[in-house]
ZADO-1210 file (C-alpha; in nm, 4 decimals, padded with zeros to 6 digits):
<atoms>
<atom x="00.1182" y="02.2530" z="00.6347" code="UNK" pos="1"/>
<atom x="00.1809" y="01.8676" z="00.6151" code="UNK" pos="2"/>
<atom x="-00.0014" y="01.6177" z="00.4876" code="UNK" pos="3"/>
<atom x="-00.2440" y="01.4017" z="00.6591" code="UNK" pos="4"/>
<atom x="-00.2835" y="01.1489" z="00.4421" code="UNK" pos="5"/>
<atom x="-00.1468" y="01.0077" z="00.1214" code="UNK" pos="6"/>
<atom x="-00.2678" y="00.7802" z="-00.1441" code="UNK" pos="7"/>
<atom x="-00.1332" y="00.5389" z="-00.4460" code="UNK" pos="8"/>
<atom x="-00.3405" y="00.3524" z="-00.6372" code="UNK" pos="9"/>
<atom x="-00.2143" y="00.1876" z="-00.9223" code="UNK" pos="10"/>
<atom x="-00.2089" y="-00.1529" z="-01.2124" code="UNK" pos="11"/>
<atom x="00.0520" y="-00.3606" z="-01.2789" code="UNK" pos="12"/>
<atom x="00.1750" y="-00.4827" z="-01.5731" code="UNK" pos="13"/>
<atom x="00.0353" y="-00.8337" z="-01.5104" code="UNK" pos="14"/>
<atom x="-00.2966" y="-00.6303" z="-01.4304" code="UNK" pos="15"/>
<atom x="-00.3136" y="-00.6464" z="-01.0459" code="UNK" pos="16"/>
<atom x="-00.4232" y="-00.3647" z="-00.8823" code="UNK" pos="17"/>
<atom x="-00.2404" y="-00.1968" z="-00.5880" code="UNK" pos="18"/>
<atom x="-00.3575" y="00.0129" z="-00.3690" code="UNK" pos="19"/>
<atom x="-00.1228" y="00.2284" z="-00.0569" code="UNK" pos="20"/>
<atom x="-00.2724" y="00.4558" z="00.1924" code="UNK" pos="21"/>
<atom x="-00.0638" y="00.6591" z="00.4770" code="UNK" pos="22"/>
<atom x="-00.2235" y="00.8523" z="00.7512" code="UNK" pos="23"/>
<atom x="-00.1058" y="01.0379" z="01.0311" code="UNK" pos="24"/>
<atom x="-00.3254" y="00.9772" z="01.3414" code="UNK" pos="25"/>
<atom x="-00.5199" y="01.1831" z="01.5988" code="UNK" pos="26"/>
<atom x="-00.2158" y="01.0593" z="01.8444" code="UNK" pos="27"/>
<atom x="00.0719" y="01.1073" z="01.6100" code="UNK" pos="28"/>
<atom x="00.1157" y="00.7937" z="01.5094" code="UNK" pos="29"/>
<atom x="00.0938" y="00.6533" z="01.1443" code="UNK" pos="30"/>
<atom x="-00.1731" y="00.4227" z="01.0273" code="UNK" pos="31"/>
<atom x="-00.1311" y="00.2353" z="00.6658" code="UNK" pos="32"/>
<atom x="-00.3184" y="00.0046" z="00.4536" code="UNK" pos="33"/>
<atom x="-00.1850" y="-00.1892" z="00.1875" code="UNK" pos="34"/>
<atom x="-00.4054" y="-00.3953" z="-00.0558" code="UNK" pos="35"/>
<atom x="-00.3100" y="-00.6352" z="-00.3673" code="UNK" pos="36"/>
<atom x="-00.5923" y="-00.7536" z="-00.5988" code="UNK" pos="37"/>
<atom x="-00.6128" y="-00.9500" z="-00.8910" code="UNK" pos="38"/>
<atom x="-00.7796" y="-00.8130" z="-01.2200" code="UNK" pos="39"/>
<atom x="-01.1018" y="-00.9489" z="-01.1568" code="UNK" pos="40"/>
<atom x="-01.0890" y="-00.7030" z="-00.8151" code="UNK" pos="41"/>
<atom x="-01.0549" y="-01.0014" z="-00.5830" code="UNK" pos="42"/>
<atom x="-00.8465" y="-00.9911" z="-00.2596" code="UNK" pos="43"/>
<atom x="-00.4542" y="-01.1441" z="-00.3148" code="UNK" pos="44"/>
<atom x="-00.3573" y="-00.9477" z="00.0422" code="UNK" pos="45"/>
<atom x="-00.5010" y="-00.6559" z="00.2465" code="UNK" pos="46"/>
<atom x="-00.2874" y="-00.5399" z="00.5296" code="UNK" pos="47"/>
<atom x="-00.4547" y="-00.2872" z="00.7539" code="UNK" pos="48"/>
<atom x="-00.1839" y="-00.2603" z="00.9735" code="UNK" pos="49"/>
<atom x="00.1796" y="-00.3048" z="00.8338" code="UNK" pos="50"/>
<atom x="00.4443" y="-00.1874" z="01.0886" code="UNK" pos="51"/>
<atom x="00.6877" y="00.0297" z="00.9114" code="UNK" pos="52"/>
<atom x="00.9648" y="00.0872" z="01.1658" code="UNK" pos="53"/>
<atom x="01.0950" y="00.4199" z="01.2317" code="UNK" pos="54"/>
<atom x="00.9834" y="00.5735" z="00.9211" code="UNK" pos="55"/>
<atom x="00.8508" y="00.8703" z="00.8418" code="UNK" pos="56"/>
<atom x="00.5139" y="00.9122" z="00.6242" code="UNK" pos="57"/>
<atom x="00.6489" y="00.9741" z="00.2688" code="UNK" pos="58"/>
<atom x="00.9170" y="00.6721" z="00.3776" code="UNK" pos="59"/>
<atom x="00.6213" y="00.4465" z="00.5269" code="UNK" pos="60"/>
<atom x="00.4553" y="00.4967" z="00.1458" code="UNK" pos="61"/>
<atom x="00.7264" y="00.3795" z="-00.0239" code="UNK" pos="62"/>
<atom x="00.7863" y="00.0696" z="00.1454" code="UNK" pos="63"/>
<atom x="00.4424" y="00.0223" z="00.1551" code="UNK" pos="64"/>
<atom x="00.4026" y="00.0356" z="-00.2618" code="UNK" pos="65"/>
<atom x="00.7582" y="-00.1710" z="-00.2702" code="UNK" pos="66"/>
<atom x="00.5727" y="-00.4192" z="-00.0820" code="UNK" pos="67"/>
<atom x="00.2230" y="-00.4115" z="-00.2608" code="UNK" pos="68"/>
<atom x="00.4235" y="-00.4422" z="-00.5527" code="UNK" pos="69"/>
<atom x="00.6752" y="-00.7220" z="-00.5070" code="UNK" pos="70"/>
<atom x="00.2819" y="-00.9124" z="-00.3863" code="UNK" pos="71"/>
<atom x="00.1097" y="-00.8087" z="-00.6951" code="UNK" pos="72"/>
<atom x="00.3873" y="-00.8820" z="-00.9659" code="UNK" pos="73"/>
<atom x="00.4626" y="-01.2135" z="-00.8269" code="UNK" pos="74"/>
<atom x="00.1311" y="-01.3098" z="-00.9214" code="UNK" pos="75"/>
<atom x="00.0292" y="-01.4858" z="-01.2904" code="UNK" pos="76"/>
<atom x="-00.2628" y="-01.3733" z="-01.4049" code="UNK" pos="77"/>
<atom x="-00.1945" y="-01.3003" z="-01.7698" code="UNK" pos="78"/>
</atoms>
């Protein structure tokens, strides 16, 4: 059996805090949310509805924590 949902959670060097979920939907489709915080646990970017296209859910994840990632590490907060 598949999956229904998947999680990542993790900090960055810099100490942002990154945080991926992938679902698959009642209808089939997939539904994501990707969030970026700084240390402190305030918002840098939530995304509750990124539009991978044309991947699958293990796919959609990755780009999704190469996104949250490229947001978070950009950031100076050392």
């Amino acid at each position: 059996m598949t999956e229904r949902h998947i999680q990542h959670k993790e900090t960055l060097s810099n100490g942002c805090k990154i945080e991926v979920k992938a679902e698959i939907l009642k209808d089939g489709s997939l539904g994501m949310f990707i969030g970026v915080y700084r240390p402190d646990g305030t918002v840098i970017d939530e995304n509750d509805d990124p539009k991978p296209h044309m991947l699958d859910m293990e796919a959609a994840m990755d780009w999704g924590i190469d996104i949250a990632k490229g947001i978070g590490n950009s950031q100076r907060t050392l």
